[in-house]
C-alpha atoms as a printed R data frame, in Angstrom:
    type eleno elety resid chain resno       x       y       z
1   ATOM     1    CA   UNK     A     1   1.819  -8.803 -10.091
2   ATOM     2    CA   UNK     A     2   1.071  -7.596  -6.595
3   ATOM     3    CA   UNK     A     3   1.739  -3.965  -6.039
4   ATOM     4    CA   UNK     A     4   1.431  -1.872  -2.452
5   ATOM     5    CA   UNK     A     5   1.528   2.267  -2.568
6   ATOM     6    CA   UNK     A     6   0.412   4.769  -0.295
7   ATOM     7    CA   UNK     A     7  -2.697   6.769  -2.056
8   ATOM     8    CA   UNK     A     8  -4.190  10.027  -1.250
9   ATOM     9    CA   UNK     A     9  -8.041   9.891  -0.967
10  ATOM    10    CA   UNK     A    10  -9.009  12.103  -3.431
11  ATOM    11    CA   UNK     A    11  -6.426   9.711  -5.939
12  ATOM    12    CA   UNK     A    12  -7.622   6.572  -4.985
13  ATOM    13    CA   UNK     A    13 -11.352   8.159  -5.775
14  ATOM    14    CA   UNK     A    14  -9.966   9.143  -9.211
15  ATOM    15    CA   UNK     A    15  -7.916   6.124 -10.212
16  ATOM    16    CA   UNK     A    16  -8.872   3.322 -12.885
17  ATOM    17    CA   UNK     A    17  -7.253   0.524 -11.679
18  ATOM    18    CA   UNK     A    18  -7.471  -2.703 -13.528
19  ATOM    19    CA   UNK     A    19  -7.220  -5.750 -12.176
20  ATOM    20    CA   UNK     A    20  -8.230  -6.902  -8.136
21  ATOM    21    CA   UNK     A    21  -7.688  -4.352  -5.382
22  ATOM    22    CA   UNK     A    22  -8.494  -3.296  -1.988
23  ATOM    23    CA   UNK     A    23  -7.604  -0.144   0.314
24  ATOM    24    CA   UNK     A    24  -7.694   0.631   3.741
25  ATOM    25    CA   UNK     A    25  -7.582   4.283   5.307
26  ATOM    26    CA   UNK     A    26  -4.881   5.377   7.268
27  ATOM    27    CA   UNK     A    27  -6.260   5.979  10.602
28  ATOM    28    CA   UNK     A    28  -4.970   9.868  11.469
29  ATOM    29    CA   UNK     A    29  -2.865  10.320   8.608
30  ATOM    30    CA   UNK     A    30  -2.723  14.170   8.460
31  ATOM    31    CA   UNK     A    31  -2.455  13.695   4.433
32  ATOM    32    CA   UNK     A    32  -5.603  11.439   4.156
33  ATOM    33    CA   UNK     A    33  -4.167   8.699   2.899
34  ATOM    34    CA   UNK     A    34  -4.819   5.326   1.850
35  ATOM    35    CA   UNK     A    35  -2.896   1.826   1.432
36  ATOM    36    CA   UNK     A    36  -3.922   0.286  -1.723
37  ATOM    37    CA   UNK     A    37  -2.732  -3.256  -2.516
38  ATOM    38    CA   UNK     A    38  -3.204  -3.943  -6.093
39  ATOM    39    CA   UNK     A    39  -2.981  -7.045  -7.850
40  ATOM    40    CA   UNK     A    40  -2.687  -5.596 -11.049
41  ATOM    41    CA   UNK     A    41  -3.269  -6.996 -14.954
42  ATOM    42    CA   UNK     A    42  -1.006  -6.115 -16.702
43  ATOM    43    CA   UNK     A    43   2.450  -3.609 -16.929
44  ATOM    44    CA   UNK     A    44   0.371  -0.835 -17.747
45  ATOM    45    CA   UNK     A    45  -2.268  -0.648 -14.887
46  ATOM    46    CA   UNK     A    46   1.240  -0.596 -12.644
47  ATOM    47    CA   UNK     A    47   2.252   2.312 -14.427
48  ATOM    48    CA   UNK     A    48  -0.927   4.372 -14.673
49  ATOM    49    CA   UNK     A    49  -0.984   3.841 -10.920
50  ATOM    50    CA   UNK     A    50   2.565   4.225  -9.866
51  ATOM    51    CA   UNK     A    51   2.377   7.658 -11.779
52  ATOM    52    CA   UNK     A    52  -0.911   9.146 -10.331
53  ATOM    53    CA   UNK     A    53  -0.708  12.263  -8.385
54  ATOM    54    CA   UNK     A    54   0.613  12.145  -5.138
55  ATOM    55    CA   UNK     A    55   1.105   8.228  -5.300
56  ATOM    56    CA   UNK     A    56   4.290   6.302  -3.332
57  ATOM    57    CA   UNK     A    57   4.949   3.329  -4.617
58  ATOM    58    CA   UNK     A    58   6.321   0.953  -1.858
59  ATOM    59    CA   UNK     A    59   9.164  -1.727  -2.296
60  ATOM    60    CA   UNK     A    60   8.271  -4.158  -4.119
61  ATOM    61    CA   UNK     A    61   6.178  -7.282  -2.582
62  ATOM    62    CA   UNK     A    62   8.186  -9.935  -2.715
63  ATOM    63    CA   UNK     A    63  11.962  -8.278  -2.384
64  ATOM    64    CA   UNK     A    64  13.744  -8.017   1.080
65  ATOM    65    CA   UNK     A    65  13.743  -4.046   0.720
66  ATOM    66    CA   UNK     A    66  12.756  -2.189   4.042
67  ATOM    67    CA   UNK     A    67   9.956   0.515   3.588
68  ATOM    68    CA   UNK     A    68  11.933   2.380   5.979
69  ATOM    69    CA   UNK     A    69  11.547   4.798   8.461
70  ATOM    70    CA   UNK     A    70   8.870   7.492   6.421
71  ATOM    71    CA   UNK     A    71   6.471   4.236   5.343
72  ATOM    72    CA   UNK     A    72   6.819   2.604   9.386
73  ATOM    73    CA   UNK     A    73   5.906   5.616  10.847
74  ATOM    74    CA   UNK     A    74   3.001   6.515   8.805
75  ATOM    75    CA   UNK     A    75   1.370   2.552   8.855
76  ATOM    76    CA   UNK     A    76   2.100   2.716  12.119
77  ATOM    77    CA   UNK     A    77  -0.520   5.123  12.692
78  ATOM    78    CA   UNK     A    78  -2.769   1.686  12.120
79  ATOM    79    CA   UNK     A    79  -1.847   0.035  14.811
80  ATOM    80    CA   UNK     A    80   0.240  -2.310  13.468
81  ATOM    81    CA   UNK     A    81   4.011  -2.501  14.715
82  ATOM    82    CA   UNK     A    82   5.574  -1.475  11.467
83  ATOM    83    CA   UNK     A    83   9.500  -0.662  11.777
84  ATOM    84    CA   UNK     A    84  11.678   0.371   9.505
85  ATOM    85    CA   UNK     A    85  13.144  -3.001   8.666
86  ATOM    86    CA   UNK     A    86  10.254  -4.241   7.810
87  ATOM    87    CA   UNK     A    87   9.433  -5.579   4.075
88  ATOM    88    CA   UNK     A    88   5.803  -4.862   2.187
89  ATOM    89    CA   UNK     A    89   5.381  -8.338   3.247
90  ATOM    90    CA   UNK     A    90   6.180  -8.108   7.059
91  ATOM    91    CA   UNK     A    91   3.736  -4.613   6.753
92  ATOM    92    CA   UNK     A    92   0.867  -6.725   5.084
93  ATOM    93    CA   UNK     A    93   0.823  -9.656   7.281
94  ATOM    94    CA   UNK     A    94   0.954  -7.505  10.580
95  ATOM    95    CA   UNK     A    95  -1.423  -4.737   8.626
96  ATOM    96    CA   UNK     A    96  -4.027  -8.373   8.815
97  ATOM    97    CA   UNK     A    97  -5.612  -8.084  12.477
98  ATOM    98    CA   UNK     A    98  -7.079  -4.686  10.959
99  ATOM    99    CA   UNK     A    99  -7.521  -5.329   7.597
100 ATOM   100    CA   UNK     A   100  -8.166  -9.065   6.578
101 ATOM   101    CA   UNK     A   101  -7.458  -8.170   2.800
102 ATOM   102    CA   UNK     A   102  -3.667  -7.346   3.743
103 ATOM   103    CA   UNK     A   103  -2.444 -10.725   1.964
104 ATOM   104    CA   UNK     A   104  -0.673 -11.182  -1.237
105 ATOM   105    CA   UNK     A   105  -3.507 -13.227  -3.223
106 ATOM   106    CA   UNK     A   106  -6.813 -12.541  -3.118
C-alpha cells in the first residue's frame, strides 16, 4: 500500500517507518517540511505514520480525490504545477522532473 503525507523534518527524523520510502524537502516551506511517499508493510506502519506529530496524510494514491487548495499551494513551492484538482497521482508524476522517486512502485 502506497501512502503520500506531508512530514515535518524533525518527524520524518524521528519516524520508524517500515517498509520502502523516500522523501523530498519542500523547497521554502516556512514549516520545514517534507513529502514522504511510503510504500508501507503492513496496516500498522500506515497508522504509526499517519498518527505522528504534525503528520498530513494526503488522499489516498490511487482515488480521484483532489489534495486541494492547502496541499497545491504548498508542493507548489517545488516547482511543480500542482493545482487544486489535482490527485496524489497527478502531484507525483509532475513532482518527477525534481524528484525521480515520485512514482508509485519503487
Amino acid at each position: 500500500m502506497n501512502s503520500v503525507y506531508l512530514v515535518p523534518k524533525a518527524t520524518l527524523d524521528t519516524l520508524k517507518i517500515r517498509g520502502v520510502w523516500h522523501a523530498t524537502a519542500l523547497v521554502g516551506d516556512p514549516q520545514d517540511r517534507w513529502l514522504l511517499l511510503v510504500e508501507h508493510s503492513d496496516d500498522d506502519s500506515a497508522a504509526a505514520v499517519a498518527k505522528a506529530d504534525g503528520v498530513i496524510a494526503l488522499p489516498d494514491v490511487m482515488s480521484r480525490t483532489p489534495v486541494g487548495l492547502a496541499i497545491a499551494g504548498t508542493l507548489s513551492r517545488s516547482n511543480a504545477t500542482v493545482v487544486a484538482t489535482d490527485t496524489v497521482a497527478d502531484v507525483l508524476e509532475k513532482m518527477r522532473p525534481a524528484w525521480p522517486m515520485a512514482k508509485l512502485r519503487f
